[in-house]
N, C-alpha and C positions, 0 to 999 in steps of 0.2 A: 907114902901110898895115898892117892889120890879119894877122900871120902864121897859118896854118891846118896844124895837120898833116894829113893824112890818111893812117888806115886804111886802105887800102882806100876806098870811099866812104862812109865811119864818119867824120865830124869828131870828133875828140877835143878837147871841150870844154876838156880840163885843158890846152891845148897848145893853145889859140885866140885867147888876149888876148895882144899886147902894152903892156900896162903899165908904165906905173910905178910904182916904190915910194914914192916920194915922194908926197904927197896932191895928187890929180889934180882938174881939173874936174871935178864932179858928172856933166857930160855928155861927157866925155868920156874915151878909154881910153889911156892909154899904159904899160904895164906891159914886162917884160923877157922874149925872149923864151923860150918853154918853162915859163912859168907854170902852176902847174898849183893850178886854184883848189879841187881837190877834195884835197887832201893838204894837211892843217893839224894847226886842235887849237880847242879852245873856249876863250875867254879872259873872264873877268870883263871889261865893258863899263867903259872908266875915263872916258868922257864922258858918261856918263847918257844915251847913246842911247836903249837900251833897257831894256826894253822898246819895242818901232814904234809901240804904241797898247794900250789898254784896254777888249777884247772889249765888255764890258759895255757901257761907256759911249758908246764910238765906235762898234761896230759890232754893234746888238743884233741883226741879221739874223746872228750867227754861229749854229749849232747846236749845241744844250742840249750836245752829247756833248763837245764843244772846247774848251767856254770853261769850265774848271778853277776858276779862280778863284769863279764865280759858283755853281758846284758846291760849291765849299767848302773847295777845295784850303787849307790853313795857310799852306804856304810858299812864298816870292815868289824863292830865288835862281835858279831855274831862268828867269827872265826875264831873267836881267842879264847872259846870255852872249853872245859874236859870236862867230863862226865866222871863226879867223888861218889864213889860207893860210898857209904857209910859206914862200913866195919871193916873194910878190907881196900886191899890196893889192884888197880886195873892196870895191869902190863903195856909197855908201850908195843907199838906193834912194829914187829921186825920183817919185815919183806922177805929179805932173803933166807932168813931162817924158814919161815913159811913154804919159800918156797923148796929150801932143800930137804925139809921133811913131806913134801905132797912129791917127788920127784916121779916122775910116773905116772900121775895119778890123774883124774878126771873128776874138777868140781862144777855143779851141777846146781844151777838154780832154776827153780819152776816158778813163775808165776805173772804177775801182772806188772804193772811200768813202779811200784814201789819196790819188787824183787827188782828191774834193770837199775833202778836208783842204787840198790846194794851190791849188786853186782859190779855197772860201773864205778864205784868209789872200791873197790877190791882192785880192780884191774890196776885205775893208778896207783893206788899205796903200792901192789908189786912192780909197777913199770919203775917209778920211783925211785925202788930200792937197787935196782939191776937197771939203771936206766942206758948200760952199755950193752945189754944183751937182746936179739934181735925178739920180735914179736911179728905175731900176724893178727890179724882182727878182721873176722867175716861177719857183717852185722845181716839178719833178718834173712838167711834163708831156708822156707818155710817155719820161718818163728825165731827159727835158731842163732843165736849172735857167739860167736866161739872167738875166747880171746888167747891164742899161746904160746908159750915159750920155749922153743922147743930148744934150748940148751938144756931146759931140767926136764923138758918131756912134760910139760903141764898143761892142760889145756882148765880156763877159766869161760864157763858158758853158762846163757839164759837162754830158758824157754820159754815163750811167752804163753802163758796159758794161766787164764783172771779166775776160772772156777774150778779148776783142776777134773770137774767131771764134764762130760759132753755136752756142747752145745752146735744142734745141729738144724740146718734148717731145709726145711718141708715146702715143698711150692706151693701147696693147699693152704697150708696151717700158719708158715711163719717163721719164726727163730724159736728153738725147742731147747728148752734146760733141763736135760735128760738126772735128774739129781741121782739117779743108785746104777749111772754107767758110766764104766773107766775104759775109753778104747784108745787111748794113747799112751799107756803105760809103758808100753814097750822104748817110747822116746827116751822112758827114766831108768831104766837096766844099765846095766853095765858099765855103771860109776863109781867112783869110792869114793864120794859127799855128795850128798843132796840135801837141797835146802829149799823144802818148798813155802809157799805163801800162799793166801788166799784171804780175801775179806772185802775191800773194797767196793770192786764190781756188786758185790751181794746188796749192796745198801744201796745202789742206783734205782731214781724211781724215774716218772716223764720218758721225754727224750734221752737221754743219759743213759737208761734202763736199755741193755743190750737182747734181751731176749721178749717172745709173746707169751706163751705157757712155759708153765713147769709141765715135767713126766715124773711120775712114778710108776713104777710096771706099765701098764696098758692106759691106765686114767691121766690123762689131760686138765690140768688146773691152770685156767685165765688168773687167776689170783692167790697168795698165799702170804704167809708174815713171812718177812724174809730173813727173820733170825731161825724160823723154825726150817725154812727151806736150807739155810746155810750148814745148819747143824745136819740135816740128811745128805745134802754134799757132801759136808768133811767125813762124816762117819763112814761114806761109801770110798773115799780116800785111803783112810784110816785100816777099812779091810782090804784095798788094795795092797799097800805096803804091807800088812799082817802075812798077804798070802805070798809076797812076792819079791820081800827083801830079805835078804840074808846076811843079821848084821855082823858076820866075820868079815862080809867083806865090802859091806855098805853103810856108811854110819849118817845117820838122816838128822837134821834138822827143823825144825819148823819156826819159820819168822814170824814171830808174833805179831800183834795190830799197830802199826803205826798210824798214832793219833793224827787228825785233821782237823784245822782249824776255822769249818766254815760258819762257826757263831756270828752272832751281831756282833764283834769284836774284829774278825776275823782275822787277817798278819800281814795287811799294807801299815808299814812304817813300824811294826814292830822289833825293838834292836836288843830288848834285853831277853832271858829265860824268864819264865813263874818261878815259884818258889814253892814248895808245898805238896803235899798230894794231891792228885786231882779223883772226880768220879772216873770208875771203870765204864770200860767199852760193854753193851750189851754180849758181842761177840769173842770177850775176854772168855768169860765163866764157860763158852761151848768149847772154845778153844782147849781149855784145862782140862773138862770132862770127856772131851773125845779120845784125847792125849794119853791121858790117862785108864781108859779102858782098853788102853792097845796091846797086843801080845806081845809084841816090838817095840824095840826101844826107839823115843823120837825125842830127842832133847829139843827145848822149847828156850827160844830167843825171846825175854819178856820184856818187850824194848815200848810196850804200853806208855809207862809213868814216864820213863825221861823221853820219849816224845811228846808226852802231851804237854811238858814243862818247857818246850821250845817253839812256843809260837812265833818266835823270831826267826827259824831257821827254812822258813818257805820263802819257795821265789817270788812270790807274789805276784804283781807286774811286772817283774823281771824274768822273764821267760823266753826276752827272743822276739814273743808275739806281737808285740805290743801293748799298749796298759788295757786294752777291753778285757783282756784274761785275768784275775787273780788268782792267781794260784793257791791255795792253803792246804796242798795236799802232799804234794813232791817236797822235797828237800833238795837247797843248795847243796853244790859240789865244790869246794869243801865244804864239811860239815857236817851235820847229826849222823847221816848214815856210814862214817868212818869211823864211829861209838861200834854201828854193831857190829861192824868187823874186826874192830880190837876185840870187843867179847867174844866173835868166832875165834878169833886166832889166842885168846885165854882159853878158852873150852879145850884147844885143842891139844893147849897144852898142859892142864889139867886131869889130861885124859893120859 
């Protein structure tokens, strides 16, 4: 029987598998309890697992910006790492299994180009695993990119949306970040997974910075901290899904912050992982505490620490673009964000 801590009504993921250590059925979980799959370290790969697959080859529907290698990246060690829990063992991830337990079903990502990064690395792991069986793929309309299978009836989608609340623009005023209104909710009904994200966009300042004002009720603010803006977003998310999911027959997620590497350091020519803990994200601890105040249960992907332990795993100048861009945001395909879909596809089966 699968042990659960709770939060509050926060499942904490790292404290949801009982496991074992010992190498378990592919399908199935028994690990020790109090595992905590988000506290490890990167390990050179000593079974030639990985790399999961080869962008190019297996999955030319990746995009230009992901797949490093095809860009031109030199070096291949950044492929050969797994992600060691440290008390417990992380399942290899089974495609087909996956998919014959969602058979029917509709997964559902919300968020910005780091949700399509998860997204697309989900798609190939199941093309991969059924790579005789036919798919369709609609990318971008009106947001929407739908990837599926319809031998199992599966449909794998993102929706792109960076703040999950409104942003709307005003011919007078400008671009408006409505922070306490949800009017596209309706896009996230009638799913059974969703997996939403939100962080990034928040922290854009200059050029970069997508919106003029913030909104709350009637008042118009030209300026605000944008951690404090972030947390009135999520929280207005937060009572969305409170009012509007019903987890018998929706079970939600939330992809936590995947670190970036735009230090004076930042990840041209980086080939190994850190080692170590690193500092938390300002917008870890809102994440936690919104999470956690929720009436609804929202399991939390705490994919923090082993991305920030992977300064190697951005495209850098390998993007497609050419080298003016450095990338220290996105993640190669293959690579780190195939970590968070093994832990989706643990959770799932833990559950």
């Amino acid at each position: 029987m699968a042990f659960t801590l709770w939060l509050g009504p926060l499942i904490l993921l790292a404290s949801a598998f009982p496991w074992a250590v010992a190498t378990p059925s592919p399908y199935q979980v028994n690990q020790p309890q109090g595992c905590d799959l988000f506290q490890g370290n990167w390990v050179m790969d000593d079974a030639s697992l990985y790399p999961l697959y080869d962008a190019s080859r297996d999955c030319p529907f990746i995009g230009q910006g992901f797949d490093c290698i095809r860009n031109g990246r030199p070096d291949k060690e950044y492929l050969k790492f797994r992600w060691k829990p440290s008390t417990c063992h992380l399942p290899r991830f089974h495609g087909r299994n996956f998919l014959e337990r969602n058979k029917g079903k509709k997964i559902l990502f919300v968020g910005d180009s780091i949700s399509n990064n998860m997204w697309q690395s989900l798609t190939c792991l199941l093309h991969i695993a059924v790579p005789n069986s036919n798919f369709t793929l609609t990318r971008q309309i009106k947001e929407l990119s739908v990837f599926s299978f319809p031998e199992y009836g599966v449909s794998i989608m993102w929706l792109k949306n960076g703040f999950l609340v409104d942003l709307v623009h005003d011919k007078e005023k400008g671009r408006i970040l409505k922070l306490d209104t949800v009017s596209t909710g309706d896009k996230w009904k009638e799913v059974d997974v969703l997996i939403f994200n939100t962080y990034h966009w928040w922290t854009h300042r200059g050029q970069s910075q997508t919106w003029d004002y913030f909104q709350v009720g009637n008042e118009l603010i030209k300026d605000m901290d944008h951690m404090e803006a972030f947390k009135i977003g999520l929280t207005t998310w937060a009572k969305w899904v409170d009012s509007n999911i019903d987890p018998s027959k929706t079970r939600v997620f939330f992809q936590g912050i995947s670190a970036s590497h735009v230090d004076g350091k930042g990840c041209l020519r980086q080939t190994q992982p850190d080692q170590g803990s690193m500092p938390s994200y300002p917008g870890v601890d809102i994440v936690k505490s919104v999470l956690s105040n929720m009436a609804k249960p929202v399991e939390l992907l705490d994919i923090t620490l082993l991305t920030q332990l992977r300064r190697d795993g951005h495209p850098s100048i390998y993007t497609g673009d050419g080298t003016s861009l450095d990338d220290c945001s996105h993640w190669c395909l293959a690579g780190v964000p195939d970590t968070w879909n093994e832990i989706l596809y643990a959770s799932m089966l833990g559950n």
